[in-house]
Backbone bond lengths (Angstrom), bond angles and torsions (degrees), N, CA, C in turn:
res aa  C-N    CA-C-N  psi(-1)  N-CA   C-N-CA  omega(-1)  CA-C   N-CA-C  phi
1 X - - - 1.444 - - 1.522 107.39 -
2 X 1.162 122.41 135.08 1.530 134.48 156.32 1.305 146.30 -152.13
3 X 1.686 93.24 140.63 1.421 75.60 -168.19 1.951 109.82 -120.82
4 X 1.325 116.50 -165.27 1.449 114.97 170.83 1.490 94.94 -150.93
5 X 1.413 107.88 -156.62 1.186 110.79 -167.82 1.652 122.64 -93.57
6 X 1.433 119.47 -32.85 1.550 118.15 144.38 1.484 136.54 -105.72
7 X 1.913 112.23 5.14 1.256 114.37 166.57 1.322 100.35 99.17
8 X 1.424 129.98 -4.89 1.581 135.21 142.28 1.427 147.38 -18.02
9 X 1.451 72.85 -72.27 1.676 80.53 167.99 1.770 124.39 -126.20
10 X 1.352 99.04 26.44 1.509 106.85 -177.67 1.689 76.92 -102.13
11 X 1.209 144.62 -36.08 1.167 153.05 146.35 1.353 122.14 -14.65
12 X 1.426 97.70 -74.64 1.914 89.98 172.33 1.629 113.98 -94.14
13 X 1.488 113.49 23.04 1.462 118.65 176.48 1.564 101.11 -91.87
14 X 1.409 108.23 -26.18 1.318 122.39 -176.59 1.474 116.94 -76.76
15 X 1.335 101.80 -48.49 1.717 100.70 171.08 1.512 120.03 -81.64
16 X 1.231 127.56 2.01 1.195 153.21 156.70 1.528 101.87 -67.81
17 X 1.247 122.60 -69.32 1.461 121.05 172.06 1.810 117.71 -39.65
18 X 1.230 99.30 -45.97 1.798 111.24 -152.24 1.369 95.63 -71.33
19 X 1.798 113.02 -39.71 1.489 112.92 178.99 1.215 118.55 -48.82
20 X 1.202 122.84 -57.09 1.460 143.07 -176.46 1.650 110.50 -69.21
21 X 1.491 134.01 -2.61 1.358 125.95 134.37 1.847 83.72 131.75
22 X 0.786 148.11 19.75 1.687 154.04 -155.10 1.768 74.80 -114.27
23 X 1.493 100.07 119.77 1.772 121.06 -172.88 1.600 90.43 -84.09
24 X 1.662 97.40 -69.70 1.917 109.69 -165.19 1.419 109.87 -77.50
25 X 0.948 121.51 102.63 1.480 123.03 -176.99 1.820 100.70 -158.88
26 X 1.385 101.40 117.11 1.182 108.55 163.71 1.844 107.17 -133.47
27 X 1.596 99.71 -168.75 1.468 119.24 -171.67 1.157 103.76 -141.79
28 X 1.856 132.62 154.23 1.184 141.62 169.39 2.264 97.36 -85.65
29 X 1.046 99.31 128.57 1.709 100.08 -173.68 1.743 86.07 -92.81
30 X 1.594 88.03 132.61 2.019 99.63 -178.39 1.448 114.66 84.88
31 X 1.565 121.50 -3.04 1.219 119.78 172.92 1.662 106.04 51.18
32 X 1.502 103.43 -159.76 1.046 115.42 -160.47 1.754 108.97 -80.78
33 X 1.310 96.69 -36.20 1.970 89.49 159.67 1.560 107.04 -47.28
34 X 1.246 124.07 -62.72 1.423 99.89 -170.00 1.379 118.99 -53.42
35 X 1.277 104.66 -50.50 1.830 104.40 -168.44 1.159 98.86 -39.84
36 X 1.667 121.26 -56.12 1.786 117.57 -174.29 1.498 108.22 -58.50
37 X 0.916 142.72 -23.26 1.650 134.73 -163.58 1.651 83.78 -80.65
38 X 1.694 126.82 -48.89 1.296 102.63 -157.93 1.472 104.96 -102.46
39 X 1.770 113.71 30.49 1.461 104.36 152.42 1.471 95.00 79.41
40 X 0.959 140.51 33.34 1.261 149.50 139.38 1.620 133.30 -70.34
41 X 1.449 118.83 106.86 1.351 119.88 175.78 0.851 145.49 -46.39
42 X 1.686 127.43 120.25 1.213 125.09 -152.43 1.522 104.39 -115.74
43 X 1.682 114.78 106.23 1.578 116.74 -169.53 1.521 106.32 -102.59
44 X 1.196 125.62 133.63 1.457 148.64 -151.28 0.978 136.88 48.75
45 X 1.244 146.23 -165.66 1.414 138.61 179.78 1.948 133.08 -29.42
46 X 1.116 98.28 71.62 1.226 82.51 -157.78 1.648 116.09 -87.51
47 X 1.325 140.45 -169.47 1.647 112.13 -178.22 1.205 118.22 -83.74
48 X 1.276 133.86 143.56 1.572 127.28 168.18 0.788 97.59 -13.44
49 X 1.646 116.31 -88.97 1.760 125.59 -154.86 1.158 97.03 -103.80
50 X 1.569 112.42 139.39 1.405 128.94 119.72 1.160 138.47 -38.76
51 X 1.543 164.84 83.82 0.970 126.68 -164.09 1.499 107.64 -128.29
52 X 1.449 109.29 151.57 1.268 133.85 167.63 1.679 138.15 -66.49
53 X 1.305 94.60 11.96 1.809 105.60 -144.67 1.529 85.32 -72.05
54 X 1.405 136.43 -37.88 1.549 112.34 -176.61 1.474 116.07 -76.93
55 X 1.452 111.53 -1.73 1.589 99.65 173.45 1.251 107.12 -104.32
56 X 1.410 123.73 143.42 1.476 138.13 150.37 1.067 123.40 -41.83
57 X 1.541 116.88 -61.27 1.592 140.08 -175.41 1.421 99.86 -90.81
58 X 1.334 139.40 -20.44 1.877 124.21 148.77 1.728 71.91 94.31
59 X 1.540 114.63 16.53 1.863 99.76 149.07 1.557 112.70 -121.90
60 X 1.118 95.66 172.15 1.735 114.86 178.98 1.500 97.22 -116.16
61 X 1.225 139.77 117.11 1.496 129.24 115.57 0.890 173.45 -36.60
């Protein structure tokens, strides 16, 4: 599982994986901005900031 901070590049880290023969491999879609928009708990270290800087509208899809 992986994630980053808008689901970018845990995204193409993922299809990067799948090429190279890695079956179970997924990604969180919206990264960690999304999880926070829908109020989702964030257990241990998590980063200072969140940030939004690739969205306009401060959403992920």
């Amino acid at each position: 599982m992986l994630i980053c901070n808008n689901g970018l590049r845990s995204k193409t880290a993922a299809q990067y994986l799948k090429e190279r023969g890695f079956k179970d491999v997924s990604y969180i879609n919206g990264g960690l901005v999304k999880w926070q928009q829908n109020d989702l708990e964030i257990i241990g270290n998590p980063p200072d900031l969140i940030s939004h800087s690739l969205s306009l509208t401060k959403e992920c899809l």
